[in-house]
C-alpha positions as CSV (number, residue, x, y, z in Angstrom):
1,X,-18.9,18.4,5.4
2,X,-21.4,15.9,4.7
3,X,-23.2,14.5,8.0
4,X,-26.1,11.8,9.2
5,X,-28.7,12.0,10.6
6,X,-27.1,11.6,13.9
7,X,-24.6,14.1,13.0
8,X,-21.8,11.8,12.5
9,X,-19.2,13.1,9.9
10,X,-19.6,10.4,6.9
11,X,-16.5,9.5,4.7
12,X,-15.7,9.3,1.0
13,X,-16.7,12.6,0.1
14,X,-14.2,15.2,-1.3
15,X,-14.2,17.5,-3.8
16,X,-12.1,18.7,-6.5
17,X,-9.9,22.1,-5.7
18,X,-9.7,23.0,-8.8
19,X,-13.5,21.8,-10.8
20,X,-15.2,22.0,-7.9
21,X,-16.8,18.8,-9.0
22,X,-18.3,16.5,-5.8
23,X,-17.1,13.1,-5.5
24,X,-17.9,10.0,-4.0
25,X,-13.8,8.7,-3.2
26,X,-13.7,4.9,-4.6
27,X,-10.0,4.5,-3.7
28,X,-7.5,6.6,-1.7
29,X,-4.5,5.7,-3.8
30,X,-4.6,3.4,-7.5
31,X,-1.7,0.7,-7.6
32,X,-0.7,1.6,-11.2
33,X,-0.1,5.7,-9.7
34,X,-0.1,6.0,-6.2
35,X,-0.2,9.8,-6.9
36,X,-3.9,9.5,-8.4
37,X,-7.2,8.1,-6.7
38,X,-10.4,6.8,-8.2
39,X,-13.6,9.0,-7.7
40,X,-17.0,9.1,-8.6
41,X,-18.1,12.8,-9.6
42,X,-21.7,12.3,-8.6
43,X,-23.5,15.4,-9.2
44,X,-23.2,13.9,-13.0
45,X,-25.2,10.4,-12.4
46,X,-28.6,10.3,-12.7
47,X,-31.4,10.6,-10.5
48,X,-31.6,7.0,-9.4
49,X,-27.8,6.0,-9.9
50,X,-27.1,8.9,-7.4
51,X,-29.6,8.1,-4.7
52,X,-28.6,4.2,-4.4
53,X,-24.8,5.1,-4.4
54,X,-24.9,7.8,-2.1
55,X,-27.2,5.1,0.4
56,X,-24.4,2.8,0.0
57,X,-21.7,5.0,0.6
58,X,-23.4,6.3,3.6
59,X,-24.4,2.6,4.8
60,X,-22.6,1.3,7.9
61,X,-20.4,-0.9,5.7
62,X,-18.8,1.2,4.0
63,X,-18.2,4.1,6.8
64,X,-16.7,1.2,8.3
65,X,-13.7,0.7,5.9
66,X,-11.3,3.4,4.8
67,X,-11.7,2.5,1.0
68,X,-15.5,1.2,-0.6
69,X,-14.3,-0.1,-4.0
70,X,-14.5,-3.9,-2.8
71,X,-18.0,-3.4,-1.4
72,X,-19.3,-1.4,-4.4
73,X,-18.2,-4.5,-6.3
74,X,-20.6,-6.9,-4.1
75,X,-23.2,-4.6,-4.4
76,X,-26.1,-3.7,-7.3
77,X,-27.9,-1.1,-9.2
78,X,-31.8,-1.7,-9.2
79,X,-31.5,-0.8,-12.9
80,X,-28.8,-2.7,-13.4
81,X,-29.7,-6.5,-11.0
82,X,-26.5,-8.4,-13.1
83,X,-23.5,-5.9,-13.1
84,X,-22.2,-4.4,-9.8
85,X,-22.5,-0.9,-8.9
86,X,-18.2,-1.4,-9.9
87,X,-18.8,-2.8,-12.7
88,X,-21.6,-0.6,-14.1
89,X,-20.2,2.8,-13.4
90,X,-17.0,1.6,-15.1
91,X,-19.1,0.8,-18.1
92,X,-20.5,4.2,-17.5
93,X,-17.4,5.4,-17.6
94,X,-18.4,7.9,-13.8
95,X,-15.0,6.6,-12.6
96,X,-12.3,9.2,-13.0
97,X,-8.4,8.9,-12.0
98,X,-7.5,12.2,-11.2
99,X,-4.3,13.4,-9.3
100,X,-5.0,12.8,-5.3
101,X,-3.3,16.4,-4.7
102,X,-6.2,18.2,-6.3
103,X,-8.8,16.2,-4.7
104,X,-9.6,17.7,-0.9
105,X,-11.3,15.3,1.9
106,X,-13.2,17.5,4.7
107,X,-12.5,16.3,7.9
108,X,-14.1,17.1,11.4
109,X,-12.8,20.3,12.8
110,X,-12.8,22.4,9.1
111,X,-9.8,20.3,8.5
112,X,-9.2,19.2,4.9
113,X,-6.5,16.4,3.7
114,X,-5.9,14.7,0.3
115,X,-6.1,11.0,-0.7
116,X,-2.3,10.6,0.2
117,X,-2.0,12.2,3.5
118,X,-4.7,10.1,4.7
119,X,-3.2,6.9,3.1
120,X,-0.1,8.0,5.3
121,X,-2.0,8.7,8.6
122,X,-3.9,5.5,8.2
123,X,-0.6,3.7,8.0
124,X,1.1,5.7,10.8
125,X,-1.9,4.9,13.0
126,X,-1.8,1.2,12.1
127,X,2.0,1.4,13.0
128,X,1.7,3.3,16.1
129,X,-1.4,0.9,16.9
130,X,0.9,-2.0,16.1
131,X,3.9,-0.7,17.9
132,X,6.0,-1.1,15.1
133,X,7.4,0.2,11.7
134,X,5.0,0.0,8.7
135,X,5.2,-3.3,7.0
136,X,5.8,-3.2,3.7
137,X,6.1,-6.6,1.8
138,X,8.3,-8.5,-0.8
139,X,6.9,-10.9,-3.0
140,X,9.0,-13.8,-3.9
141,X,8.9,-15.6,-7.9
142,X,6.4,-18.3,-6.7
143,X,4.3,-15.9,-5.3
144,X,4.7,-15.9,-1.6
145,X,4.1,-12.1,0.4
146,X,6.7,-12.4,3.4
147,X,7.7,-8.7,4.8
148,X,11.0,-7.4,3.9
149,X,12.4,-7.5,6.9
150,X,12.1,-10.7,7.1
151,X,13.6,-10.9,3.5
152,X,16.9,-9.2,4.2
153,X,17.0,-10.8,7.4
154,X,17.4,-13.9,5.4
155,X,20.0,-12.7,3.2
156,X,22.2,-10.9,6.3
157,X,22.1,-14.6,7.3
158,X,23.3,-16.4,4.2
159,X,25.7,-13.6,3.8
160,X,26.8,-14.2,7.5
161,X,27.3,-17.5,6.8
162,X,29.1,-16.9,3.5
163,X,31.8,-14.9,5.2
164,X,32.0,-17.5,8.0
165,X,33.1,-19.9,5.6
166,X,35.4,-17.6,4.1
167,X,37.3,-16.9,6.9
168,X,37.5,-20.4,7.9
169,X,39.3,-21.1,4.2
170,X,41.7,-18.0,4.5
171,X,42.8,-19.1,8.1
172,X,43.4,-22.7,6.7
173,X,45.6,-21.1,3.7
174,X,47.5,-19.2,6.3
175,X,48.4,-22.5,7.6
176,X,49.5,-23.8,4.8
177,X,51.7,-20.7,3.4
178,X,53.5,-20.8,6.8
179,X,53.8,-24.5,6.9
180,X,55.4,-24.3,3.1
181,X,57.2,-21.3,4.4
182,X,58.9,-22.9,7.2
183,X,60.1,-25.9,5.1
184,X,61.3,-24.0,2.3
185,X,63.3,-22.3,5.2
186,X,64.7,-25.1,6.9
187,X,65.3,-26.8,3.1
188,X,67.5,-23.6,2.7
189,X,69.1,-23.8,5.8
190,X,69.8,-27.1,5.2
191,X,71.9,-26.7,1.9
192,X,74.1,-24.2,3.3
């Protein structure tokens, strides 16, 4: 487990169970595959590309935030001053997708987890935190992110509503059968 200077455990470093390889972990879960994550192997950088990556990762910023993708594409290279550090190691092709269950965080306390399990205890925490279940979102066609509950609580309503009105038109059809009923019985009474 990788440490500063004060001893603090430092995150985004895990390595591969199965290579061996060290990374640097850019994303904890990819959009397109939630079962892989983005790393950086970083043994296999050069010199220089290693040192300034490795004094980002370990900058208060990003052992601040559970995922450093967004702040490696804000910051820069010294050999590279126009691209970001994102940008460049894609181009570089250092970014690897590899499957999340593989890849093996160290935690305090000889403790190890993978990409996933710590997506999920990030989200339990937040819910926990929150006091509430994990939101998870529905995006409508023009674009709008509104949470799903709130979603089906829309439709329960319009449904609701729906069924409301239907009852209303059965109990006004009853009303009418038994009102033709009644007359066609007292038009039959009245012929005999």
């Amino acid at each position: 487990m990788l440490n500063n200077l004060t001893g603090k455990p430092l995150k985004h470093y895990a390595q591969d169970e199965i290579s061996g390889d060290r990374y640097v972990l850019i994303a904890l879960q990819n959009d397109t595959d939630p079962d892989t994550c983005s790393v950086v192997a970083y043994d296999k950088l050069d010199a220089d590309l290693r040192s300034e990556l490795l004094n980002v990762v370990n900058s208060d910023e990003c052992q601040r935030v559970p995922e450093i993708w967004k702040i490696l594409d804000r910051k820069f290279f010294m050999s590279y001053p126009k691209q970001t550090m994102l940008s460049v190691l894609r181009a570089l092709k250092q970014i690897r997708v590899v499957e999340e269950n593989r890849v093996k965080v160290e935690l305090p306390g000889d403790m190890t987890m993978t990409p996933k399990e710590i997506v999920n205890a990030i989200n339990q925490y937040e819910a926990e935190k929150n006091n509430k279940e994990v939101t998870k979102f529905h995006i409508s066609e023009d674009g709008i992110k509104t949470p799903i509950n709130a979603v089906q609580d829309a439709k329960i309503n319009s449904m609701e509503s729906r069924i409301d009105n239907l009852e209303s038109k059965i109990n006004s059809l009853n009303s009418s059968i038994s009102d033709l009923v009644a007359a066609l019985k007292q038009s039959a009474s009245a012929k005999e």
